[in-house]
C-alpha positions as CSV (number, residue, x, y, z in Angstrom):
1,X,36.5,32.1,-56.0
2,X,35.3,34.7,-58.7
3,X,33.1,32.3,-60.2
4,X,31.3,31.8,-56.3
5,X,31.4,35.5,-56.3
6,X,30.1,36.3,-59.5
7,X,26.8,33.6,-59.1
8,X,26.2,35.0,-55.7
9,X,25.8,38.6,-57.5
10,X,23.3,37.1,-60.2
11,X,21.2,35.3,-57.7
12,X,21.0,38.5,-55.1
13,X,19.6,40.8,-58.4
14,X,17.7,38.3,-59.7
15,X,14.0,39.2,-56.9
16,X,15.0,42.8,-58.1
17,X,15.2,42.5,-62.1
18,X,11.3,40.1,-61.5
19,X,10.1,43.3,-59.7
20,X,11.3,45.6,-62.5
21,X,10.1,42.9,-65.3
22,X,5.9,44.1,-64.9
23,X,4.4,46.3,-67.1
24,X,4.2,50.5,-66.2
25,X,0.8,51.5,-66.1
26,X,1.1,55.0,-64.8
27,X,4.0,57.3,-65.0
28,X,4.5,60.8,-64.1
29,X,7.5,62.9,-65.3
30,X,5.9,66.0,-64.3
31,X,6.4,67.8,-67.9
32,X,3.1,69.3,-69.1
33,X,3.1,71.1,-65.2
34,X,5.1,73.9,-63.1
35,X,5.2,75.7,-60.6
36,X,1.1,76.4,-60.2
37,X,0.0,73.3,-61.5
38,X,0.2,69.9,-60.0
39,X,-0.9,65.9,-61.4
40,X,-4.3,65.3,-61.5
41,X,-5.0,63.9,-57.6
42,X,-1.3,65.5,-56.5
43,X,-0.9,68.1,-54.0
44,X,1.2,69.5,-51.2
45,X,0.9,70.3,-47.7
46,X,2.3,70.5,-44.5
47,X,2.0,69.5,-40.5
48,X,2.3,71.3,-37.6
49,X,4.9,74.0,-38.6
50,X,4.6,77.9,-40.3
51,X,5.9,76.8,-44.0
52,X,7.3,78.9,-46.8
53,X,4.8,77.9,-49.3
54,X,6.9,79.2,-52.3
55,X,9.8,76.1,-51.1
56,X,7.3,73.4,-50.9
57,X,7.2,70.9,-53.0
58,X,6.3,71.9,-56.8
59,X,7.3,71.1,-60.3
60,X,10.2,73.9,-61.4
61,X,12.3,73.6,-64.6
62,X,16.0,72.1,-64.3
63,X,18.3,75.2,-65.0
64,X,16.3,77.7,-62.4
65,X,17.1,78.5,-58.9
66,X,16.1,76.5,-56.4
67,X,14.3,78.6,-53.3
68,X,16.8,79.1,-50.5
69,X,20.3,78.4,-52.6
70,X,22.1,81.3,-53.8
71,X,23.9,79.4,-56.9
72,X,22.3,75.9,-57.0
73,X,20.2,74.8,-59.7
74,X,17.7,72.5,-60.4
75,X,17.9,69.2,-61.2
76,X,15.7,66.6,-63.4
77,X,16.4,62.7,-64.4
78,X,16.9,62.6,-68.0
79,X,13.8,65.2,-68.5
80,X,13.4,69.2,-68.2
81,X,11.0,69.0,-64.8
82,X,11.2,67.3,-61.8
83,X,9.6,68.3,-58.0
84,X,11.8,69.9,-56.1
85,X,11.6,71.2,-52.3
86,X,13.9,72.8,-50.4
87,X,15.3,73.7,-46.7
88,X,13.4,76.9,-47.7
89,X,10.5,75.3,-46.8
90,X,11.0,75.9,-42.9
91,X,9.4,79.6,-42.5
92,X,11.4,82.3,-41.0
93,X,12.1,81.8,-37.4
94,X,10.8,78.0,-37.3
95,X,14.5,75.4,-37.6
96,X,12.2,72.4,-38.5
97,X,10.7,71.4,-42.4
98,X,7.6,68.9,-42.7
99,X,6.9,69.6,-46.7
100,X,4.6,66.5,-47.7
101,X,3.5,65.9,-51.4
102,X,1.0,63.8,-51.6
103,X,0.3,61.5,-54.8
104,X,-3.3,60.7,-56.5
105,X,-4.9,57.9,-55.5
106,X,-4.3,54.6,-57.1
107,X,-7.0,51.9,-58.2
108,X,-7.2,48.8,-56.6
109,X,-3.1,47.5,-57.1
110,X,-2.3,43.8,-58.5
111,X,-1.0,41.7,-56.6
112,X,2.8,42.2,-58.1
113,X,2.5,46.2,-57.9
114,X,5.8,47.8,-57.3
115,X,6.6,51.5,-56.8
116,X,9.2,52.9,-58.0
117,X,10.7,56.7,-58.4
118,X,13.9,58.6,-58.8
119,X,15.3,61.3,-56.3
120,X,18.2,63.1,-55.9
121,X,19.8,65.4,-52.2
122,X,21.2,68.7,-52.2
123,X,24.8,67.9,-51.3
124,X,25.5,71.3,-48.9
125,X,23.8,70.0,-46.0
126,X,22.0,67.0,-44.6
127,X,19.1,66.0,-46.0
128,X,15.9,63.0,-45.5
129,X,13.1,61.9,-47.0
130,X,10.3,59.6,-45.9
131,X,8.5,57.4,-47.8
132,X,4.8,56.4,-46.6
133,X,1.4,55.2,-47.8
134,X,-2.2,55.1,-47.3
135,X,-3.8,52.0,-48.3
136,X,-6.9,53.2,-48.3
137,X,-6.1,56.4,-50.2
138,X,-7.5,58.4,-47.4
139,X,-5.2,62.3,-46.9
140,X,-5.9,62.5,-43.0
141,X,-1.8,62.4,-41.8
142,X,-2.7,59.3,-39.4
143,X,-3.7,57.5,-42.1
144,X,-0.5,57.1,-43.7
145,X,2.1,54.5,-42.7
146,X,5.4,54.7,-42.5
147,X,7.9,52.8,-45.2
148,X,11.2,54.0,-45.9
149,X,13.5,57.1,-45.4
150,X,16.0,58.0,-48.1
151,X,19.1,59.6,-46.2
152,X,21.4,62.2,-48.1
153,X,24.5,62.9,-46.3
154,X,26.0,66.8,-46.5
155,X,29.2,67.5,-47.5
156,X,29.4,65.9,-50.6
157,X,28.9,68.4,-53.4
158,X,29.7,65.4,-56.3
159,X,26.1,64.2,-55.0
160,X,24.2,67.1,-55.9
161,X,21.6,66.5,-58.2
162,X,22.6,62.8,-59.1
163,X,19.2,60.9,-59.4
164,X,19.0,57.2,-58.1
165,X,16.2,54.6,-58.6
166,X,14.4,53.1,-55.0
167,X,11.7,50.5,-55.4
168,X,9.3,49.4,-53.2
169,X,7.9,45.7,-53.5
170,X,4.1,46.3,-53.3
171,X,2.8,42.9,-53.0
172,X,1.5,43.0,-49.5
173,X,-1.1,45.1,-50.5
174,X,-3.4,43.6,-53.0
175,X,-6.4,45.0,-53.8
176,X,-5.8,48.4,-51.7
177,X,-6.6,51.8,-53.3
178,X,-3.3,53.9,-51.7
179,X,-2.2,57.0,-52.0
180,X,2.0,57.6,-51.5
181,X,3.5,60.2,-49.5
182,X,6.8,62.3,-50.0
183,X,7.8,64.1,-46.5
184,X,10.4,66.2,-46.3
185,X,11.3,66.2,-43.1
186,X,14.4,67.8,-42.4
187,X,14.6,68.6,-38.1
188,X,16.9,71.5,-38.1
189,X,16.9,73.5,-40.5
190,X,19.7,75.9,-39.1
191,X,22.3,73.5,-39.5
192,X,20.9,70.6,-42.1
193,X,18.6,70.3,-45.4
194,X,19.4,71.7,-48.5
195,X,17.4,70.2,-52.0
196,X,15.6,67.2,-52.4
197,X,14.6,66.3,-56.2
198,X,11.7,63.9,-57.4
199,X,11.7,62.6,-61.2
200,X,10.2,59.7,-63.1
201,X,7.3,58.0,-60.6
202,X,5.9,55.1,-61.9
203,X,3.4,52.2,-60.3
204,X,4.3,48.4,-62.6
205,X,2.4,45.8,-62.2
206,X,-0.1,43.6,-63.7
207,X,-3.6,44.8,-64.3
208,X,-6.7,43.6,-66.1
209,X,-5.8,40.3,-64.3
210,X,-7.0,39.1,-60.9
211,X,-5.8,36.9,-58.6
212,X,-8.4,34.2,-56.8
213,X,-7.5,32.2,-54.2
214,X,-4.0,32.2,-52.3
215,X,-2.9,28.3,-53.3
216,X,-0.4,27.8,-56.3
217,X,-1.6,25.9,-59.0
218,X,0.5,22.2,-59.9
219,X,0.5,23.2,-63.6
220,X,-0.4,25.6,-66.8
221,X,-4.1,25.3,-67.4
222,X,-6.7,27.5,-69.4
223,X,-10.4,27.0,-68.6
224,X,-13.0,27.4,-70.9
225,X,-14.7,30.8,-70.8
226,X,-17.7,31.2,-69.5
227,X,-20.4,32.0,-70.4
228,X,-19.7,30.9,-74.0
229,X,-21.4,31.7,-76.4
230,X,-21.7,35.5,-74.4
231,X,-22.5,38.7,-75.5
232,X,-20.4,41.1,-75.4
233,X,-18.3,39.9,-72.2
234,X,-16.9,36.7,-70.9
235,X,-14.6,35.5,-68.3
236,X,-11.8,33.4,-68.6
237,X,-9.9,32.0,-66.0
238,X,-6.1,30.3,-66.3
239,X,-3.9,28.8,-63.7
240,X,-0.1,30.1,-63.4
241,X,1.9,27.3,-61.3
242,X,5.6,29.0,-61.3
243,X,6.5,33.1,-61.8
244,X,7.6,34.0,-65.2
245,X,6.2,36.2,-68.2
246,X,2.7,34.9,-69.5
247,X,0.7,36.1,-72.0
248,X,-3.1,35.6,-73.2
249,X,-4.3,37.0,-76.3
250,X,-7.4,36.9,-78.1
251,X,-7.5,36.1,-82.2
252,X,-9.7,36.5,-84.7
253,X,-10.8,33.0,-87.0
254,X,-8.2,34.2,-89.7
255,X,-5.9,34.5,-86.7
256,X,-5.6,38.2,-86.6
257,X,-4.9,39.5,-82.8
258,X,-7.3,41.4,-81.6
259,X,-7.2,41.6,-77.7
260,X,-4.1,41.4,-75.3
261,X,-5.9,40.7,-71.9
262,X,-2.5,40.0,-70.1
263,X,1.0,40.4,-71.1
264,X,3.8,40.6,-68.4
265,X,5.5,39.0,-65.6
266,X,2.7,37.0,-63.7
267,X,3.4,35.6,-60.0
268,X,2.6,31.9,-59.5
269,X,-1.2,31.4,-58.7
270,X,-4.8,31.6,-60.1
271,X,-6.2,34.4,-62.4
272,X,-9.5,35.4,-64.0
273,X,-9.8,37.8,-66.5
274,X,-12.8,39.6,-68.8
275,X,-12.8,40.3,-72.3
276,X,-15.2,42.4,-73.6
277,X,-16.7,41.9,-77.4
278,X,-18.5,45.0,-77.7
279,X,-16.6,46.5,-80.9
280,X,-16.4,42.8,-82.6
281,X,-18.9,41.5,-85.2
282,X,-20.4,38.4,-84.3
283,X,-18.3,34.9,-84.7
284,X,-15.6,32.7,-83.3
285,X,-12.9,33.5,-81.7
286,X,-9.9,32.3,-80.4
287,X,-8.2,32.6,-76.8
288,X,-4.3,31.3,-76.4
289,X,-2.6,31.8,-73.0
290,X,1.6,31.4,-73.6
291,X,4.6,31.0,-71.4
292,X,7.8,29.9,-71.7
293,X,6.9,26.2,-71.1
294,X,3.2,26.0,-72.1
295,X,1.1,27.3,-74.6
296,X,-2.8,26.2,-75.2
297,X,-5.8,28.3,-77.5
298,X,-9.5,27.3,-77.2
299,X,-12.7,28.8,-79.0
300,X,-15.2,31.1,-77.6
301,X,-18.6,32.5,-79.9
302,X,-19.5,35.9,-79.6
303,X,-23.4,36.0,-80.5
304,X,-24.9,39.7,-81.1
């Protein structure tokens, strides 16, 4: 029976340890800001209530008060900063808190982008947290779509401040330009809400590749790139036929690397790519796409 048990637990965290297997390319601790600063493209706001600006979301040091708790301090995941609202953020004589922080927007997102951040409740009081996102980066509030909501239960004061990990699986919207919403959205603020922290944001996936077509590919294949000879850029185009880490790197002719185009965990399918020649002398060079069951290099000619 343990032996079921424990293969059923590998195979359920298996889809989750792919997701987490991409390469970060952009992350936000929130260190270099405070309290009058925000990321480049970030900012905060609210709908339809009077809100006490001072308890919106912003970046505070871990160690200070938070707005709104007498003794309570601020938390951060394994850093100094984090963004931290609080039940504060319903003005005086309003019960109801809409505080959204809004992130920049993103560039068109692979098709394997995942989302992922770290938050952590107050534990006095009940407190929520939605999750939602605009594919088409736009700020209006309608544009933004509902995904998730992150519940913290009051009454648990061995919560406070303890940071876990959600990720969102991203890979329904390829090639969209979103922007990502934090609402705190705590109804009653008379009786619930408390802190909500936000630490370590990060978007993974794989970029510099592109996906063309939807079919998957029978096997490994690398297609000679085109145009060839080129100057200075040149596509190449590979075929993927099972997920798994893949990497294509481009060498010099005494085999020095000089260009990683891809290097990560690729989903099954087709993929073109560009490499671009512009700081290379003239000559030839070589392209090898690797896996775990295939590797193959062909020669390209850079001619300035």
């Amino acid at each position: 029976m343990k032996k079921v048990i424990f293969t059923f637990l590998v195979l359920a965290f298996l889809p989750l340890a792919n997701l987490l297997s991409q390469p970060i390319y952009y992350s936000e601790g929130f260190e270099t800001y405070d309290s009058t600063q925000m990321p480049a493209g970030w900012y905060a706001k609210y709908r339809g209530v009077p809100i006490n600006d001072y308890a919106n979301w912003k970046v505070r040091d871990s160690g200070t008060y938070v707005p709104g708790l007498a003794t309570n301090l601020v938390k951060a995941y394994q850093s100094k900063k984090s963004m931290t609202v609080s039940w504060r953020v319903a003005d005086t004589g309003t019960s109801a808190a809409d505080g959204w922080l809004i992130t920049k927007k993103f560039g068109a997102l692979p098709n394997d982008a995942v989302f992922t951040f770290y938050a952590a409740g107050g534990a006095g009081y009940l407190d929520s947290m939605q999750i939602l996102i605009s594919p088409t980066g736009d700020t209006a509030y309608t544009s933004f779509q509902y995904m998730q909501t992150l519940v913290w239960p009051g009454g648990v004061p061995a919560n406070y401040g303890v940071f876990e990990q959600t990720i969102i699986d991203l890979s329904s919207y390829p090639g969209t330009t979103p922007r990502f919403a934090f609402r705190y959205c705590t109804g009653d603020c008379n009786a619930d809400g408390y802190a909500v922290f936000l630490d370590k944001v990060e978007m993974l996936g794989t970029v510099g590749i592109t996906p063309i077509g939807t079919n998957v590919p029978k096997k490994y294949s690398i297609s000679q790139n085109f145009p060839n000879p080129f100057n200075p850029t040149t596509k190449i185009k590979f075929d993927v036929p099972k997920n798994g880490n893949v990497t294509l790197e481009v060498f010099n002719n005494l085999g020095q690397l000089v260009s990683t185009l891809h290097n990560g965990y690729t989903n099954a399918g087709y993929y073109e790519t560009s490499f671009d020649g512009s700081k290379l002398t003239s000559g030839m060079y070589f392209y090898k796409l690797t896996s775990k069951d295939f590797t193959e290099t062909k020669k390209m000619i850079l001619v300035k």
